[in-house]
Wavefront OBJ file of the C-alpha trace (Angstrom):
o trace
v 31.293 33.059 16.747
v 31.019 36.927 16.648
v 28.609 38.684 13.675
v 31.386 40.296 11.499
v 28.798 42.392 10.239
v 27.920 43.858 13.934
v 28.205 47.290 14.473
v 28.992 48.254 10.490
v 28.065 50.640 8.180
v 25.933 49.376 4.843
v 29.275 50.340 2.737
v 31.286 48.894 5.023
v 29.500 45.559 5.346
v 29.155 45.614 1.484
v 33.093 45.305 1.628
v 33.552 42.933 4.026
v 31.204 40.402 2.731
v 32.427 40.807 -0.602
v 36.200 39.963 0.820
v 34.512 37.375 2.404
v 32.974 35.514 -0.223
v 36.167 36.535 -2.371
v 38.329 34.366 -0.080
v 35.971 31.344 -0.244
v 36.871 31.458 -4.075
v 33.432 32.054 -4.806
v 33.402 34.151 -8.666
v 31.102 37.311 -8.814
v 32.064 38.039 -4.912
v 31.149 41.433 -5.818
v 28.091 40.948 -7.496
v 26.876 37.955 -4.787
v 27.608 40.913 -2.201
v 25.555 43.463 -3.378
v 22.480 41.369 -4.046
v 22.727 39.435 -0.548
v 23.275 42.386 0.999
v 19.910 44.187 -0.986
v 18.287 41.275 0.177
v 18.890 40.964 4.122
v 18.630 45.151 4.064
v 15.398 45.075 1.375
v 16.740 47.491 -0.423
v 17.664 47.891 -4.058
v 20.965 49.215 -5.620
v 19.859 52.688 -4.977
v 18.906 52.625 -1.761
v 22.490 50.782 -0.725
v 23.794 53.913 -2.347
v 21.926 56.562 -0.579
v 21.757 54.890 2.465
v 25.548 53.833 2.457
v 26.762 55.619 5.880
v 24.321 54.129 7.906
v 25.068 51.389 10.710
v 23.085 47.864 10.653
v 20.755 47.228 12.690
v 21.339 43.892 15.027
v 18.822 41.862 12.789
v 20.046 43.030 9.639
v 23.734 42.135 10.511
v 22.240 38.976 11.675
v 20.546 38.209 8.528
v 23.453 39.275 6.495
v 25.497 36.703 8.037
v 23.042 33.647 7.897
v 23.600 34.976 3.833
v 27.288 34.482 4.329
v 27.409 31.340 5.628
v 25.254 29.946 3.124
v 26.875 31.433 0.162
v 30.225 29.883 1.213
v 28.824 26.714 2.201
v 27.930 26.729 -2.147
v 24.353 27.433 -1.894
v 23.334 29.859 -4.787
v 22.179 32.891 -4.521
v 18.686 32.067 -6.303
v 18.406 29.736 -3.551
v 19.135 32.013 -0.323
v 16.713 34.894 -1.975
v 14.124 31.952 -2.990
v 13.958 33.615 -6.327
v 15.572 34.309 -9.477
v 14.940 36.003 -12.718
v 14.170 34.761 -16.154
v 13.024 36.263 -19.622
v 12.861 39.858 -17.264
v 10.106 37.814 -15.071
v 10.654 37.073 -11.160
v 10.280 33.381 -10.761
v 9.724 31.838 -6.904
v 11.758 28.459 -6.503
v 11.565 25.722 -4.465
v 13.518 22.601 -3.676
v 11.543 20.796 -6.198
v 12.427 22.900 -9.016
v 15.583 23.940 -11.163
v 17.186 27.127 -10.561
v 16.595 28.998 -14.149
v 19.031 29.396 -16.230
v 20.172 32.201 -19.120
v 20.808 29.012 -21.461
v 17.214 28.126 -21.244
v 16.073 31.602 -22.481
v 17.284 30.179 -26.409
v 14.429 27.833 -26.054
v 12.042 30.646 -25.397
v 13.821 32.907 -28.504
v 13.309 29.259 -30.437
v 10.199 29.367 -29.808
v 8.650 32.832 -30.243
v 10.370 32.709 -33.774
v 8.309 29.113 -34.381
v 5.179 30.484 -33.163
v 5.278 33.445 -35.145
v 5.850 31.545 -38.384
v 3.308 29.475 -38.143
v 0.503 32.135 -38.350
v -2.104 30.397 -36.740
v -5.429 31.219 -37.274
v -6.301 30.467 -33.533
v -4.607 30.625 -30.326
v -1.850 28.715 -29.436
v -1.818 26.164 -27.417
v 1.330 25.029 -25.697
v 2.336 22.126 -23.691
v 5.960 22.625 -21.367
v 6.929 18.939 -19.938
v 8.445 19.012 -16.410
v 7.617 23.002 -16.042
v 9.403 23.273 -12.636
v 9.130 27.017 -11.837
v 6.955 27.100 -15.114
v 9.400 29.191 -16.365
v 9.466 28.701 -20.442
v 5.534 28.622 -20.389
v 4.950 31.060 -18.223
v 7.710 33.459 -20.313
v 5.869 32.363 -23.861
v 2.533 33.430 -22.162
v 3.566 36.308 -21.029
v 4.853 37.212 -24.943
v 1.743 35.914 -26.610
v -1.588 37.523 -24.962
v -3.848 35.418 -26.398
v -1.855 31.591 -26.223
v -3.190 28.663 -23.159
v -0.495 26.411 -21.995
v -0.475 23.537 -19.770
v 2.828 22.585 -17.606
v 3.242 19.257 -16.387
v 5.301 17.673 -13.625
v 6.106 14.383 -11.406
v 6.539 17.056 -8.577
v 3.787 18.411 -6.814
v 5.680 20.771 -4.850
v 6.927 21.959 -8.341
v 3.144 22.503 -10.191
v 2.835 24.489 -6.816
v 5.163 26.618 -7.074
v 4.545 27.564 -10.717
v 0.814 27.819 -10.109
v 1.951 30.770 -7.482
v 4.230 32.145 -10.076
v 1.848 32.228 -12.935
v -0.584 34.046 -10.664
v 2.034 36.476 -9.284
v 2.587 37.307 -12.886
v -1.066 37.776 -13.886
v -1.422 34.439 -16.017
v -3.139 32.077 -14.159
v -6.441 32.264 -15.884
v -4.094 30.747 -19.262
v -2.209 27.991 -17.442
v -3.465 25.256 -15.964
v -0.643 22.542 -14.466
v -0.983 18.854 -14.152
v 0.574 16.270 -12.378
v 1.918 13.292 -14.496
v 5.320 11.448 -16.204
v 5.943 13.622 -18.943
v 3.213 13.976 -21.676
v 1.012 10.960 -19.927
v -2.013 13.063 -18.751
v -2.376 15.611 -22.075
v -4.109 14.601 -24.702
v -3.817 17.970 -27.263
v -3.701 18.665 -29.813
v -0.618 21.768 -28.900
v 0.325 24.042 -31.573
v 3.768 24.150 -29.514
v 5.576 21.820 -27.142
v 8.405 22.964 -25.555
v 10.362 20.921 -22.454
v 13.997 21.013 -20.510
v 14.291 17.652 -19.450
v 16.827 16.307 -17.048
v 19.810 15.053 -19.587
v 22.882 15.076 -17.208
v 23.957 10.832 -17.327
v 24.047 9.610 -13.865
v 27.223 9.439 -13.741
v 28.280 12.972 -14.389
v 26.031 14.300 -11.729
v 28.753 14.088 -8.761
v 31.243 15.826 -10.927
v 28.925 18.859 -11.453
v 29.488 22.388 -9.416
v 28.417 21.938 -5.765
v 25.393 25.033 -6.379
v 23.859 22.397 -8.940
v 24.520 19.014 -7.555
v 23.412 19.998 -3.834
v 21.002 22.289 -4.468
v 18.780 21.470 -7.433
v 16.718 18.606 -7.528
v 18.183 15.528 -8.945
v 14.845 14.437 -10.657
v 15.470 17.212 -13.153
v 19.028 16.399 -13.285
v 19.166 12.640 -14.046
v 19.073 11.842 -17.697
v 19.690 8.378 -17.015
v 22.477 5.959 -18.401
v 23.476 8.733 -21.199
v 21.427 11.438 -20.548
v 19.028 10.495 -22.805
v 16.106 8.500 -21.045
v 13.893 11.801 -20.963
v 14.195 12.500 -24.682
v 13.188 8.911 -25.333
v 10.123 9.001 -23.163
v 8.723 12.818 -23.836
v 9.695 12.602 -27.892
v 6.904 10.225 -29.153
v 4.162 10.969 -26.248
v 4.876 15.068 -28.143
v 4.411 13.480 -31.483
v 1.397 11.984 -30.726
v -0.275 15.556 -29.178
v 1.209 17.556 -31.503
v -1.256 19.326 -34.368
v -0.369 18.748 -37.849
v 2.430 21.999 -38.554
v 3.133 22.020 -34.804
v 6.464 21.989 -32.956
v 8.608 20.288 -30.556
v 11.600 22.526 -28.965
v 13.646 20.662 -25.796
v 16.736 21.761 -24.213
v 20.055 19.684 -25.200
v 23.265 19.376 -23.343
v 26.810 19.808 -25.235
v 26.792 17.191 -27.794
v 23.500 15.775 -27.376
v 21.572 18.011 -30.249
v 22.127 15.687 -33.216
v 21.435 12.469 -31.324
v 18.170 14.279 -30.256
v 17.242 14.995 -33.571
v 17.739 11.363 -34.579
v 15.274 10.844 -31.769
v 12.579 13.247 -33.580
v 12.972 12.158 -36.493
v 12.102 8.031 -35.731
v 9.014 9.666 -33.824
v 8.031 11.252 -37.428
v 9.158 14.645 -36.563
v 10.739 16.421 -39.121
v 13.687 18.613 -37.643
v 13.385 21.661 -40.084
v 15.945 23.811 -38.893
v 19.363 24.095 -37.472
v 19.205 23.709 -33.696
v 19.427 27.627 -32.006
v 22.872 28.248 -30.205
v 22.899 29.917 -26.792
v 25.738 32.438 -25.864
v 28.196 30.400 -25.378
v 27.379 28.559 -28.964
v 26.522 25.511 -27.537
v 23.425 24.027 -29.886
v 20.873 24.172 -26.844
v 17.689 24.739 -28.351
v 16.948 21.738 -30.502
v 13.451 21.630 -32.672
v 11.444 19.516 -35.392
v 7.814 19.631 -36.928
v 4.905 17.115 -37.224
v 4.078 17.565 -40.493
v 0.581 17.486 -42.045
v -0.436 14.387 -43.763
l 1 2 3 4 5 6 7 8 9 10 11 12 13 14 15 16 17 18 19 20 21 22 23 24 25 26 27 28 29 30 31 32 33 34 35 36 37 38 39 40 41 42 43 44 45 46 47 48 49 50 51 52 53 54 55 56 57 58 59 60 61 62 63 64 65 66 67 68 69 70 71 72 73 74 75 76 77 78 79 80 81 82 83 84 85 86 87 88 89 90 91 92 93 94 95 96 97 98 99 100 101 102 103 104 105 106 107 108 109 110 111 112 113 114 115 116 117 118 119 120 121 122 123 124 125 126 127 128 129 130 131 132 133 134 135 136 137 138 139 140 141 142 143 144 145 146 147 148 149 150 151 152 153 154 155 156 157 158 159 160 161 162 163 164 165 166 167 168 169 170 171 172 173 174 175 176 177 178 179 180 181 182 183 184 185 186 187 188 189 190 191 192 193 194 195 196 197 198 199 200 201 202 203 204 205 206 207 208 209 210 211 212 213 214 215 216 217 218 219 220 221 222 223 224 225 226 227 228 229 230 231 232 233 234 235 236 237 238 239 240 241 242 243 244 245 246 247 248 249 250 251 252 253 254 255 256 257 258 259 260 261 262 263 264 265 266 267 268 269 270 271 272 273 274 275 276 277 278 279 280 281 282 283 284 285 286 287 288 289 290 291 292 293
């Protein structure tokens, strides 16, 4: 099969991918073409622009087309660069980890506005449950100079990956990441623990888009039954390493944020506030003290 890309100018190839990708049906053909495009030339929006008249090299064109094919075939674009961003923060990925999404930034907002509130005389110390990418705790560190968190995982290939990330950022030496189910292996006490646990029920996951259900890793997918076997799990082992006036913030699905606070509260957490809506004004961010005896 020929390289349409051979023998084209940047401009040009930015137009014929983006027709490409426009007559797979993929959305944001324009937008996926300019960023693939950045990334097989490695160069930014600018330099697309200055350099637009010149003609691709053979490996470039190559490249660009390996981008193509996987792009149609429904890989996302986070996957094909290996990295997407989060809270303004590049995050590496791997196949053990989630792809990050804008939704998850309420639970970061969530939690600033917690942390701040509580006026701690200390620290903080925060625990994130099935970190992935390390994403949330790796954002809240980078917000709060002085806080520690620890990010746990069943993946080792995911505590990997955000070991490299919170060194790329300049955080390692507050973050340490452990291998275990959940809370299992922490004993706290945290001032904060935040999580995103898998709550998609089984059966939903081969209805979802074919970017999440091929491409991100069904461990962090799988709530279970209803979608709710990770809340029931991580909620009490939280309670237990929570400090007296600490906080528990997890990720909900549509429709799952009062059932989750039901959750908290027979785990004597005391939900204190009305769960924080993402853009779409879906309750996503879902919270709820352990108060002090």
């Amino acid at each position: 099969m020929s390289n349409p890309f051979t023998g084209q100018s940047i401009e040009s190839a930015r137009r014929t991918l983006a027709t490409q990708l426009r007559s797979a049906q993929l959305d944001e053909a324009e937008l996926d073409a300019r960023i693939l495009l950045g990334a097989a030339l490695g160069l930014d929006l600018t330099g697309l622009i200055a350099q637009a008249a010149r003609p691709l090299t053979e490996a470039e064109a190559s490249r660009l087309a390996q981008h193509l094919q996987r792009r149609i075939a429904g890989e996302p674009v986070a996957r094909i660069l290996g990295t997407r961003e989060f809270w303004g923060l590049p995050f590496r990925l791997s196949e053990a980890t989630l792809v990050p999404r804008p939704d998850t930034e309420t639970v970061v907002e969530l939690a600033l506005e917690i942390l701040r509130e509580q006026k701690a005389s200390h620290p903080p110390r925060i625990a994130d449950i099935g970190t992935g990418s390390g994403a949330i705790l790796l954002a809240l560190l980078h917000e709060i100079p002085d806080a520690f968190g620890v990010g746990t995982d069943l993946s080792l290939t995911a505590l990997v990956t955000a070991r490299d990330n919170a060194r790329a950022l300049g955080l390692a030496d507050r973050a340490a990441f452990v291998a275990c189910s959940y809370a299992a292996a922490l004993s706290g006490p945290f001032d904060l623990i935040v999580s995103n646990p898998p709550y998609i029920p089984s059966a939903e996951i081969p209805k979802l888009s074919i970017e999440v259900r091929e491409h991100d890793p069904h461990l962090a997918l799988d709530g279970g039954n209803d979608g709710y076997d990770a809340y029931r799990a991580l909620i009490p082992q939280a309670s237990e390493r929570l400090a007296p006036g600490g906080a528990l913030i997890v990720e909900a699905g549509q429709g799952q944020a009062r059932n989750i606070e039901t959750l908290m509260a027979a785990a004597a957490l005391v939900p204190d506030r009305p769960p924080k809506a993402d853009l779409a004004g879906i309750p996503r961010a879902v919270s709820a003290r352990k108060m002090p005896p």
